[in-house]
C-alpha positions, 0 to 999 in steps of 0.5 A: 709754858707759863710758871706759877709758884704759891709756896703756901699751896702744898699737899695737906693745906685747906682751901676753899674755891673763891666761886663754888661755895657749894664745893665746900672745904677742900684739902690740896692733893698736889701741885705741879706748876700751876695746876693745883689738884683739890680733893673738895668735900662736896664736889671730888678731886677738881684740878684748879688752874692757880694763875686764873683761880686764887683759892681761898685758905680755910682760917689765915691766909699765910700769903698776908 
């Protein structure tokens, strides 16, 4: 199994999905391995697969 470790992706962090603008302001559920369960304003809980998709931080990314 592939791993996968952001430690800047944790429950209560705000994100956006870098290609479903439409989704809106997400707020990060949890985190197991790679997979990332976002709860989008727009679009519900979506589970985001992080080592294909690299989610957007609302305001600073802290991984700069």
């Amino acid at each position: 199994m592939d791993t996968f470790w952001d430690p800047f992706l944790e429950p209560g962090v705000l994100v956006r999905h870098p290609t479903e603008i439409a989704w809106g302001l997400g707020q990060v559920q949890s985190v197991a391995g790679r997979k990332v369960t976002v709860n989008f304003e727009h679009a519900g809980k979506q589970t985001i697969d992080a080592a294909v998709v690299t989610l957007v931080f609302a305001g600073d990314d802290p991984r700069k």
